[in-house]
VOBA-1610 file (N, C-alpha, C; in pm, whole numbers, padded with zeros to 5 digits, always signed):
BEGIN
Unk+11709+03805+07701Unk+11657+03923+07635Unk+11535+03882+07554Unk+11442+03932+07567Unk+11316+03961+07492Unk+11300+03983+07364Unk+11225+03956+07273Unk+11201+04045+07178Unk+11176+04178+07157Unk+11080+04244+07251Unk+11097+04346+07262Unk+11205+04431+07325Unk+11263+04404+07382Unk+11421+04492+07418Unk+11499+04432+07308Unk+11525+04298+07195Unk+11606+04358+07143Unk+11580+04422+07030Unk+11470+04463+06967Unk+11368+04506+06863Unk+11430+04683+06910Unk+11424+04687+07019Unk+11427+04839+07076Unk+11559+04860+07063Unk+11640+04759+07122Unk+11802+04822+07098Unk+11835+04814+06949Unk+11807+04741+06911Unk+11820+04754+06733Unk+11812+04892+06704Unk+11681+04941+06729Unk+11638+05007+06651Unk+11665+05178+06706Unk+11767+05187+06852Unk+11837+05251+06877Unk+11965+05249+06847Unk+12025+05133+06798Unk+12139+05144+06793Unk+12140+05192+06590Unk+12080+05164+06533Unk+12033+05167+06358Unk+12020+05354+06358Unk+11931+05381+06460Unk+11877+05513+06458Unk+12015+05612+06500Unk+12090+05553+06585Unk+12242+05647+06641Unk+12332+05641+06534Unk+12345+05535+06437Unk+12427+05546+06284Unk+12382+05609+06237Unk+12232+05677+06231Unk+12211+05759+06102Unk+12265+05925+06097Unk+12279+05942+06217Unk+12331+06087+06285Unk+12435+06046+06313Unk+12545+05979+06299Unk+12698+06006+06303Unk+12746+06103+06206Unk+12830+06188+06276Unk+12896+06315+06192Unk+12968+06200+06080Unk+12970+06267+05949Unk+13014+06237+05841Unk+13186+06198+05853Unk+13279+06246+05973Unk+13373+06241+05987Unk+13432+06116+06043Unk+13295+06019+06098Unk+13289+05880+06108Unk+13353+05806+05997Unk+13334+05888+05876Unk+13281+05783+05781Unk+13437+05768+05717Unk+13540+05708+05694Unk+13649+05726+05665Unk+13708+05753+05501Unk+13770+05867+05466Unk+13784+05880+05305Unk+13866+05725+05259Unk+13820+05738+05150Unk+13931+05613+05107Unk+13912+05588+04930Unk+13995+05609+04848Unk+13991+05618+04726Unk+14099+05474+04625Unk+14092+05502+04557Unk+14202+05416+04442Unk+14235+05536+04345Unk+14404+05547+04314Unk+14445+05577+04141Unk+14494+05472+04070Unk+14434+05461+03946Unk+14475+05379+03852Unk+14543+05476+03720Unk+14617+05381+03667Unk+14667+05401+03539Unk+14649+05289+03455Unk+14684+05322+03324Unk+14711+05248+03219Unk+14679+05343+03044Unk+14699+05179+02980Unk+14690+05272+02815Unk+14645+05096+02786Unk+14539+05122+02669Unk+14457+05004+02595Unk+14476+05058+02451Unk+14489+04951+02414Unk+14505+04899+02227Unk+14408+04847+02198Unk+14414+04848+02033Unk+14299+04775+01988Unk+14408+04681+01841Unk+14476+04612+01930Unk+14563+04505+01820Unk+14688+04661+01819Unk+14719+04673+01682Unk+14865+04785+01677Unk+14801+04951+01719Unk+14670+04973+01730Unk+14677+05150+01742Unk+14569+05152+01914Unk+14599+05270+01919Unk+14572+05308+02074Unk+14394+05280+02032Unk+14331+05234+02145Unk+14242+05233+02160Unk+14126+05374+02128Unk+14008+05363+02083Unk+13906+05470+02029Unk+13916+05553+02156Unk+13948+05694+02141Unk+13928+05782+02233Unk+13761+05822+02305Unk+13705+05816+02183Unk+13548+05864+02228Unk+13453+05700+02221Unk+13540+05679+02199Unk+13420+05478+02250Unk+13484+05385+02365Unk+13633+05409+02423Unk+13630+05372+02518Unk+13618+05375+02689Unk+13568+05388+02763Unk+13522+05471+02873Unk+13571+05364+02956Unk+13659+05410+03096Unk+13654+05391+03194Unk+13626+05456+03332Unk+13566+05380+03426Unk+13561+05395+03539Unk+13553+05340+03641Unk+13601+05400+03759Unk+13623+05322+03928Unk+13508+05362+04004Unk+13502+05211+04044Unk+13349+05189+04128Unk+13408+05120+04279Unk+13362+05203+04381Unk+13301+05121+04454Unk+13216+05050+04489Unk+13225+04874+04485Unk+13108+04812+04497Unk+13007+04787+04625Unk+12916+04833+04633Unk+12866+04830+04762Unk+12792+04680+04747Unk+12757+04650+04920Unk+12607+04573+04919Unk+12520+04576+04986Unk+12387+04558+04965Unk+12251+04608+05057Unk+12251+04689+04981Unk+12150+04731+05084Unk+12074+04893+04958Unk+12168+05069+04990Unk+12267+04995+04959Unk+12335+05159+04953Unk+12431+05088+04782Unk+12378+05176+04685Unk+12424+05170+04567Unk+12584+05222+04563Unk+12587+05180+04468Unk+12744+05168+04399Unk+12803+05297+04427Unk+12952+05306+04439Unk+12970+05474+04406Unk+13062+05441+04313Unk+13070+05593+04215Unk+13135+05588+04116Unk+13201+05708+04170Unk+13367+05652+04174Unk+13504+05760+04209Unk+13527+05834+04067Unk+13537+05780+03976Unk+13586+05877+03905Unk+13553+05792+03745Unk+13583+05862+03621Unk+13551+05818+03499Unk+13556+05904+03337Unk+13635+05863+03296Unk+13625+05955+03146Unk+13639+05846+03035Unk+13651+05898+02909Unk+13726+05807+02783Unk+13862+05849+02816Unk+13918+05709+02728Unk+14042+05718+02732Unk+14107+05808+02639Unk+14273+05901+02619Unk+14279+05989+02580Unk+14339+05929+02372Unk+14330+06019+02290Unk+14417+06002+02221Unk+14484+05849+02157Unk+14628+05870+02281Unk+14722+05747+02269Unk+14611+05645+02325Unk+14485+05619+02386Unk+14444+05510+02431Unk+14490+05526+02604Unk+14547+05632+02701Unk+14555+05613+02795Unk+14475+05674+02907Unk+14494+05655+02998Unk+14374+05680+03117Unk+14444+05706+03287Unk+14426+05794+03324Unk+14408+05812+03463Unk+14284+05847+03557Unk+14246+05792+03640Unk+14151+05765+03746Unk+14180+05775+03882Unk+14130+05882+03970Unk+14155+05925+04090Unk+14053+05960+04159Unk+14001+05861+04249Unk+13846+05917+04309Unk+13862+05885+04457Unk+13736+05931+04541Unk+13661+05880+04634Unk+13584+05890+04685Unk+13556+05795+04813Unk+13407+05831+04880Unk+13455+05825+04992Unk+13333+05792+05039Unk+13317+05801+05244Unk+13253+05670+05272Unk+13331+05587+05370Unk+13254+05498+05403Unk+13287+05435+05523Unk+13176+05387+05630Unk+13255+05323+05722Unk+13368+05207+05716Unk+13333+05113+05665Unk+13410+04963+05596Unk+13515+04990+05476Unk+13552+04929+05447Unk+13681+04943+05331Unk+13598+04877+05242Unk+13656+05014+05144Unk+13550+05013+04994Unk+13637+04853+04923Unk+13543+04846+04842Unk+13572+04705+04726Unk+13596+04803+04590Unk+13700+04837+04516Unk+13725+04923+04387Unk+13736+04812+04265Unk+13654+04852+04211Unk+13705+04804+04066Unk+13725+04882+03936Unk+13768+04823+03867Unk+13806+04971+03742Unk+13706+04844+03634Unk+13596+04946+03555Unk+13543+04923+03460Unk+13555+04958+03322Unk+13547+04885+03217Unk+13625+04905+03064Unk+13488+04888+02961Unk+13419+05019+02931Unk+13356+04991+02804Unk+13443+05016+02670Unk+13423+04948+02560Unk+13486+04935+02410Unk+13427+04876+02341Unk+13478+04893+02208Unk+13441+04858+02053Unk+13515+04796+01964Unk+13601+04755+02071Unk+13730+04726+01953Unk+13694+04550+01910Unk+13743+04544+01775Unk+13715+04442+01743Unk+13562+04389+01706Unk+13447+04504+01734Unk+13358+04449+01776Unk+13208+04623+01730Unk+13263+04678+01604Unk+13208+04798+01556Unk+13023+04791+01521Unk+13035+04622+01488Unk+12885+04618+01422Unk+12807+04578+01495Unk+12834+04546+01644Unk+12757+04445+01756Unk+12708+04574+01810Unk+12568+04580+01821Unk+12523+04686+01927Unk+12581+04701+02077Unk+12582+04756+02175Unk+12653+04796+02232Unk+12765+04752+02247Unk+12851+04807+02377Unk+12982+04781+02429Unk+13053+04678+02462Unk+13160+04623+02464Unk+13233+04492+02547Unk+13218+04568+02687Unk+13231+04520+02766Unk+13238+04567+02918Unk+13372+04442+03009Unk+13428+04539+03073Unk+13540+04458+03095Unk+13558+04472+03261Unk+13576+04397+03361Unk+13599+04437+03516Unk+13705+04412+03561Unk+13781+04483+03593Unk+13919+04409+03700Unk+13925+04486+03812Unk+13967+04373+03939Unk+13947+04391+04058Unk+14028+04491+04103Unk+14068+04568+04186Unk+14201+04666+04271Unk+14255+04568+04372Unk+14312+04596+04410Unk+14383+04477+04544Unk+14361+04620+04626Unk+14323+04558+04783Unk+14270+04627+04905Unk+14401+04720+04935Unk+14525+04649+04934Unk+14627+04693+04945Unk+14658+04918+04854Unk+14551+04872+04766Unk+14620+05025+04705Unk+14527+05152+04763Unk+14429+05102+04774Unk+14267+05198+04914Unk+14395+05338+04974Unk+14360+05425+04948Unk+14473+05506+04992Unk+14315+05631+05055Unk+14375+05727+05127Unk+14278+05791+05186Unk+14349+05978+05169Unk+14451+05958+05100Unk+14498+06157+05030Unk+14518+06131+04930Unk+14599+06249+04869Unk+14652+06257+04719Unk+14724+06108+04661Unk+14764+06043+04585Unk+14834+05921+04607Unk+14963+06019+04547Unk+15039+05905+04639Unk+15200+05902+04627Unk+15241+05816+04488Unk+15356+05876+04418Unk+15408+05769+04286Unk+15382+05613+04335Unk+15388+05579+04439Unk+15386+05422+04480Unk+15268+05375+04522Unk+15126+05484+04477Unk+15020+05415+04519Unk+14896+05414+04409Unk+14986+05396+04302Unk+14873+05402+04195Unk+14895+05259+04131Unk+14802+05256+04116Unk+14774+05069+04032Unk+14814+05114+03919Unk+14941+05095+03845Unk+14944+05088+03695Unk+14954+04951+03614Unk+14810+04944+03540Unk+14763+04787+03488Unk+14846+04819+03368Unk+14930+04915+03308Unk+14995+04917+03202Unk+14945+04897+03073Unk+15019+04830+02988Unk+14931+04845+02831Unk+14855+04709+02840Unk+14767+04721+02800Unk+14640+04600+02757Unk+14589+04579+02622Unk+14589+04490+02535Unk+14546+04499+02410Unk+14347+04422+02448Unk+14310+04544+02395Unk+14187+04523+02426Unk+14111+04414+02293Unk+14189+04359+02177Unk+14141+04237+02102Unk+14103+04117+02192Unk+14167+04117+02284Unk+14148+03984+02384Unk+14050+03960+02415Unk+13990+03877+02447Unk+13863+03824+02529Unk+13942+03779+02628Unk+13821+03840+02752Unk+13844+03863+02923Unk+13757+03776+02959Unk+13807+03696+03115Unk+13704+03618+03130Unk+13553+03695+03212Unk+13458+03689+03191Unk+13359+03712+03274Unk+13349+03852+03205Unk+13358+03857+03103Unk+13328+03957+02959Unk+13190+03975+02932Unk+13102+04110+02944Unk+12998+04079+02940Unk+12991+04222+02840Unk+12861+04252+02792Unk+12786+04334+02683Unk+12701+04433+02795Unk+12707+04554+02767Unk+12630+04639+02800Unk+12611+04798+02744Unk+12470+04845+02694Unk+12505+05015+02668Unk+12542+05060+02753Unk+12633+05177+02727Unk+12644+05240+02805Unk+12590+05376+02813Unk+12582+05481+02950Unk+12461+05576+02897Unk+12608+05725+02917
//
């Protein structure tokens, strides 16, 4: 094969993905649970924010499934999704203040989903990740600082 035939099939076969019906593209989501502390009281309702990302790579950006502050008691539910050909990568993201009121922005916190919970309807009681209670005083490894907007 040539360069030019395979330059051409490339660029037929690149051009036939872009017009696949959307129904190609397979749903696939994560639910999470949990509740975060800050040492003995529930975590700041309006300073701590989570949300579930799918991580993409190449130039198709991130998607974000779902995201609020946490409530009240410090707890949180998260139920999203997207469309994608490949099986999404989910992670659940943790901005906060705890411990940490006078430092300009946020702690930022990442933990992975296991592939295993990728569910594609409503989730069933047995398909939600519950990370349970977390005391957010801790330092996480790979803990990083960021505003958030």
């Amino acid at each position: 094969m040539n360069w030019t035939t395979f330059t051409c099939a490339t660029f037929i076969v690149l051009s036939s993905m872009a017009f696949m019906p959307s129904e190609a593209m397979r749903k696939q989501g994560v639910a999470v649970k949990g509740k975060f502390l800050c040492g003995l009281h529930p975590a700041l309702a309006n300073s701590t924010k989570v949300r579930i990302v799918d991580i993409d790579t190449g130039p198709d950006p991130d998607d974000t499934l779902d995201e609020k502050f946490v409530d009240s008691a410090g707890a949180y539910t998260l139920n999203g999704y997207t469309r994608e050909l490949t099986n999404i990568d989910p992670v659940l993201y943790v901005w906060h203040d705890c411990n940490d009121a006078d430092t300009p922005c946020q702690r930022k916190i990442k933990f992975i989903i296991p592939q295993k919970f990728i569910i594609s309807d409503a989730p069933k009681d047995d398909q939600w990740v519950d990370f349970g209670t977390i005391n957010l005083e801790s330092t996480f490894a790979e803990e990083k600082r960021e505003c958030i907007k």
